[in-house]
C-alpha positions as CSV (number, residue, x, y, z in Angstrom):
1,X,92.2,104.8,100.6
2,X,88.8,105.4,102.0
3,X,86.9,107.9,100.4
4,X,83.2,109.0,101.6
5,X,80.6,109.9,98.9
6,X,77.6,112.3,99.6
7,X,75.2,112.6,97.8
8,X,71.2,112.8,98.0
9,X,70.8,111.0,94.8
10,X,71.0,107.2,95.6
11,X,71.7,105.7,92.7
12,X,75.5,106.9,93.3
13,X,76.1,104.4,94.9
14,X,75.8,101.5,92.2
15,X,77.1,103.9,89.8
16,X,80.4,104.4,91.8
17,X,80.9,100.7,92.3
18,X,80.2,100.0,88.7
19,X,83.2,102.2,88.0
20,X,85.2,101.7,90.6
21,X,84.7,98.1,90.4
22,X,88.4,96.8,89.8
23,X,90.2,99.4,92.6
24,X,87.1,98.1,95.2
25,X,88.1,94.5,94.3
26,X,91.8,95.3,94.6
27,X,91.4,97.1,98.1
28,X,93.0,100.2,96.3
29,X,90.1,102.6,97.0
30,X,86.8,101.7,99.9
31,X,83.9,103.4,99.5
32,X,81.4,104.7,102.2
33,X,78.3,106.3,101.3
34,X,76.1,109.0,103.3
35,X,72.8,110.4,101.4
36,X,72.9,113.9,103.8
37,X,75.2,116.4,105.2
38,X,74.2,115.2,108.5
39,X,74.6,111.4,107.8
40,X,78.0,112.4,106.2
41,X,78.6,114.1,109.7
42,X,77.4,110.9,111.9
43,X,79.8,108.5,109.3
44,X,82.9,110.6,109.9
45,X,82.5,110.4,113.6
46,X,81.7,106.2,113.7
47,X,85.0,106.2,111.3
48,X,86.7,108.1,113.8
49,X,88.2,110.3,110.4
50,X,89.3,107.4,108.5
51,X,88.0,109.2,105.7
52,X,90.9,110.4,103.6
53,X,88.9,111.8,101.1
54,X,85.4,113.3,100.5
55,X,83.3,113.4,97.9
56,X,80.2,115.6,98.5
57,X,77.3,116.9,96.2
58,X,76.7,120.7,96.9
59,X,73.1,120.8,96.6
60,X,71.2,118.5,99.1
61,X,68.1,118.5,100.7
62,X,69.1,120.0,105.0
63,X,72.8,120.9,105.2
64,X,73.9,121.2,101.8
65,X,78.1,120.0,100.8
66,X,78.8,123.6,101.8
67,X,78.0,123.3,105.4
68,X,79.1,120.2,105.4
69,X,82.3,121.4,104.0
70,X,82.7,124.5,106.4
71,X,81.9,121.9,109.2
72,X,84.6,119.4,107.7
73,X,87.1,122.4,108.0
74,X,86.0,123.4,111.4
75,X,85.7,120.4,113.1
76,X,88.1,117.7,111.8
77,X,91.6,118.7,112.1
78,X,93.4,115.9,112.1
79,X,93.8,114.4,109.3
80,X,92.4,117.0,107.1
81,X,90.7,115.0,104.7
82,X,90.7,116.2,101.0
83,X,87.5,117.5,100.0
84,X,85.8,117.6,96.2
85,X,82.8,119.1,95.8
86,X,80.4,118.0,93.2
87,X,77.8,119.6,91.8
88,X,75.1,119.7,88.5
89,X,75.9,123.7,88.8
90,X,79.2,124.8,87.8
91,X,78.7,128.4,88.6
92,X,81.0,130.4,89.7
93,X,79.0,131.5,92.8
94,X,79.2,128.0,94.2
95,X,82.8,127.3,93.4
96,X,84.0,130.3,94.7
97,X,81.8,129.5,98.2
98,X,83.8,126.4,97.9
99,X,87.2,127.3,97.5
100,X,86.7,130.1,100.6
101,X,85.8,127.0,102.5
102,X,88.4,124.8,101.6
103,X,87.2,122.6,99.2
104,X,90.4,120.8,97.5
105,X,88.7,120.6,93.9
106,X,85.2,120.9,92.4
107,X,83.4,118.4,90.3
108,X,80.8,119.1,88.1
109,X,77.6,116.3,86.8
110,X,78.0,114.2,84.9
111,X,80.9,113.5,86.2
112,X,83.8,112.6,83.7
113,X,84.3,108.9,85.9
114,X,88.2,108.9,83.9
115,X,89.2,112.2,85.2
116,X,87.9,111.3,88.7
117,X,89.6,107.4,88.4
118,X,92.7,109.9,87.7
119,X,92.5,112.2,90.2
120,X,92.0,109.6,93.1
121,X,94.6,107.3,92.2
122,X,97.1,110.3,92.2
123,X,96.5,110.8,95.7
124,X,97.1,107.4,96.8
């Protein structure tokens, strides 16, 4: 499964393939990263919506995971990828923004790296 992470926050990338390292190896989960809503936008168009699942950070610097989201719902039909939104804020202003929008699940930081293992394998 091919799964797009965004995030401003660079070091997300290492940290996912650290603890991811055995499902990349096995070709159960791919990774792509995007540091911005709008390099998250320009990825899903060069994959051509490959992306079965997304990943996305709510607070980033430009268009923040929400618009990204909202654009995600608008604009990509087919397949509707499953969204999580992740965030360091687990208010309830932000998860309720993001379940009007569409958002599959929400994430909080730190993220809990067994839960999410869990959660992605299920939907394979």
């Amino acid at each position: 499964m091919k799964i797009l992470v965004v995030d401003d926050e660079r070091d997300v990338q290492l940290l996912f393939q650290q603890r991811f390292r055995k499902e990349i190896k096995s070709g159960a989960l791919h990774f792509v990263f995007a540091f911005s809503g709008e390099e998250a936008i320009t990825t899903l168009n060069s994959m051509e919506q490959k992306a079965v699942l997304i990943l996305s950070d709510i607070n980033m610097p430009g268009m923040s995971g929400l618009d990204l989201l909202e654009q995600i719902r608008t604009n990509y039909e087919k397949p509707p990828p499953v969204v999580m939104m992740i965030t360091a804020y687990g208010d309830e202003e932000n998860r309720n923004s993001a379940k009007r929008l569409g958002a599959d699940d929400f994430l909080t930081k730190p993220l809990d790296f067994k839960l999410l293992k869990d959660k992605l394998l299920n939907i394979v």
